[in-house]
N, C-alpha and C positions, 0 to 999 in steps of 0.2 A: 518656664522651668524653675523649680526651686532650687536655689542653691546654699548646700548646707555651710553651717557657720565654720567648720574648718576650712571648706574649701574657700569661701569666700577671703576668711581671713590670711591662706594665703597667697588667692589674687593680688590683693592688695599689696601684701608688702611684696609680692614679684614685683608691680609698677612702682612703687614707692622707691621698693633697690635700685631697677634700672634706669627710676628718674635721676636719679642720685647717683650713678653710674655713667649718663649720657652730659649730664653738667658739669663732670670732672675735669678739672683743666689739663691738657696733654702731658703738659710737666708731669705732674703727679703720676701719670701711666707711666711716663718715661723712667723718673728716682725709680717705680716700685719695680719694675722690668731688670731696669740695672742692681738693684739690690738683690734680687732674686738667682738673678745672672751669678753676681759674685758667690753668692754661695756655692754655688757650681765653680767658682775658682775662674771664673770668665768675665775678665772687663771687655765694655765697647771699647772698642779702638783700640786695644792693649795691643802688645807687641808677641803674644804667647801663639803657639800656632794653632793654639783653642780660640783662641780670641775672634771677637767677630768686628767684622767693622759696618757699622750702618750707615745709610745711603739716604734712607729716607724715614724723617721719624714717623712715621704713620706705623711705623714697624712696631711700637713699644703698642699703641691701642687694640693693635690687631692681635700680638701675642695676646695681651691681656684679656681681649673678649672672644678669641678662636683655642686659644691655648695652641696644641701639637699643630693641631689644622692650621693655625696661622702663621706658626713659624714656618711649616713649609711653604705655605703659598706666596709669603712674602718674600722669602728665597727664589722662589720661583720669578716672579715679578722684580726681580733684582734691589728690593729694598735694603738685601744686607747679604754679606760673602763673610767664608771665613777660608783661610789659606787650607786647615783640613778640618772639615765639616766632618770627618766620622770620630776625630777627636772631642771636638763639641758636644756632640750625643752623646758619646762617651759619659764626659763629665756631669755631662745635665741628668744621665741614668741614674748614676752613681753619687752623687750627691742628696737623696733625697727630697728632693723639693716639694714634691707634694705632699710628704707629713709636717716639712714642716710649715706649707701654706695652713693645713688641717690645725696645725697648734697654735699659728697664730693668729688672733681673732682680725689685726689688722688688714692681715693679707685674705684671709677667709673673709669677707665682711665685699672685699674687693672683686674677687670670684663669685661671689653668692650670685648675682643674675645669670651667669654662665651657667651654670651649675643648677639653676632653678629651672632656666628655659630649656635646655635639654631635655626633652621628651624622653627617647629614648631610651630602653629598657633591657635589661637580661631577654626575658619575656616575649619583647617585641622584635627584638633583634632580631631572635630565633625563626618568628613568621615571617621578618621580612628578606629572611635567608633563604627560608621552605619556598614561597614566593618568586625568590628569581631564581635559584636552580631547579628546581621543579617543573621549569616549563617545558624541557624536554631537550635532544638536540637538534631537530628537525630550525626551531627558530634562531637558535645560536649559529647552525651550519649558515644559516641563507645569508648570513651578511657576514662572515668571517672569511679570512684568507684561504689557501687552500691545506696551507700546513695548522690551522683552526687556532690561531695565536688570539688569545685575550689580552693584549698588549698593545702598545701603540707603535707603528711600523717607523721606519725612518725615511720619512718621504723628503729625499732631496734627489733633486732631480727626477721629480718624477710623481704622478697621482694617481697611480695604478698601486690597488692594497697589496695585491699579489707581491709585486714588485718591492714595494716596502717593506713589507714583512721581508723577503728573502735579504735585502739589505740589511736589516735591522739583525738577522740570523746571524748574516756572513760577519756582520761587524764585530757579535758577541763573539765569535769562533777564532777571530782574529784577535780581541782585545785580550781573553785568555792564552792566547797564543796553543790551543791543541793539539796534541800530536796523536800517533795514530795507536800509540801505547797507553794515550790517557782514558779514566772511565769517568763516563757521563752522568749522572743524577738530574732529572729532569723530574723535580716537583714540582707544582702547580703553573708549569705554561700553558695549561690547555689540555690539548689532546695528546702530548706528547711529542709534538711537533717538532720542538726544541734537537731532542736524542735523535730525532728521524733525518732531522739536518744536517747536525754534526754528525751521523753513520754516514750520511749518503754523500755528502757535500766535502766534510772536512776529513774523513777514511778512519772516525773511529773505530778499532777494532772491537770496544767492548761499553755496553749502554746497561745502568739500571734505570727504569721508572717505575 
């Protein structure tokens, strides 16, 4: 295959970035993570109830080479907590950071393999949306709950889906505490499952989806 001189020339510097990206010493991920952070008005370890506190530095490379996706996974994986995380997000919205990663060539320079290797597309997105909703309900139905939840059940005590899912139902019903006066808005759980739960289970009187 011939490959033409734009593409080629930018093979190369995608491996030349993320040579020079992979021999970065941790520090450096770490300052540029917490610089970043502060702009957002968020120190590690600060005392604000934005503030995050981290567990395990592996956290700083992961933000840095996952971005969004890393910060949650690493959350997940207990690398780092903050007292209230919807405040966090908050701040990280609203502060900007991604134009002004875009302005600064240091911080842009840092991102660039991220940002190169990402395939990913407008374009592509789109067929690979057509792609899995398109396949009909017939293969959705065969392996879903019976209330058709696209969600992950709460299996404690217990490894029947069915069962999960109605757990996982009764819990959400519970944790907003609903009464038989409230109205229900059930977007994107599926089939609707959600509203059919809370009518049948928790005695709402009145359901939109």
């Amino acid at each position: 295959m011939i490959v033409q001189p734009n593409k080629q020339k930018r093979q190369i510097l995608k491996k030349r970035l993320v040579s020079k990206h992979d021999k970065l010493k941790p520090q450096s991920s770490k300052n540029l993570i917490k610089k970043l952070l502060a702009e957002a008005d968020i120190k590690v370890n600060g005392d604000k109830l934005w503030d995050i506190r981290v567990y395990d530095d592996r956290f700083y490379e992961r933000m840095l080479k996952d971005r969004n996706l890393g910060l949650g996974e690493s959350y997940m994986e207990g690398w780092w907590d903050c007292e209230h995380p919807d405040e966090m997000i908050y701040h990280l919205l609203h502060s900007g950071i991604e134009n002004k990663i875009r302005e600064n060539l240091r911080y842009l320079i840092r991102f660039l393999p991220t940002i190169l290797i990402n395939s990913q597309s407008g374009s592509r997105s789109r067929i690979i949306g057509i792609q899995h909703y398109d396949l009909g309900n017939d293969l959705f139905f065969s392996f879903l709950d019976t209330y058709k939840q696209y969600s992950c059940g709460y299996f404690q005590a217990t490894v029947d889906l069915n069962e999960a899912q109605e757990k996982k139902l009764d819990m959400i019903c519970a944790k907003v505490d609903l009464e038989t006066t409230d109205h229900v808005l059930d977007i994107g759980c599926g089939w609707g499952g959600f509203a059919k739960f809370s009518a049948c289970m928790a005695g709402i009187g009145k359901m939109l989806r």
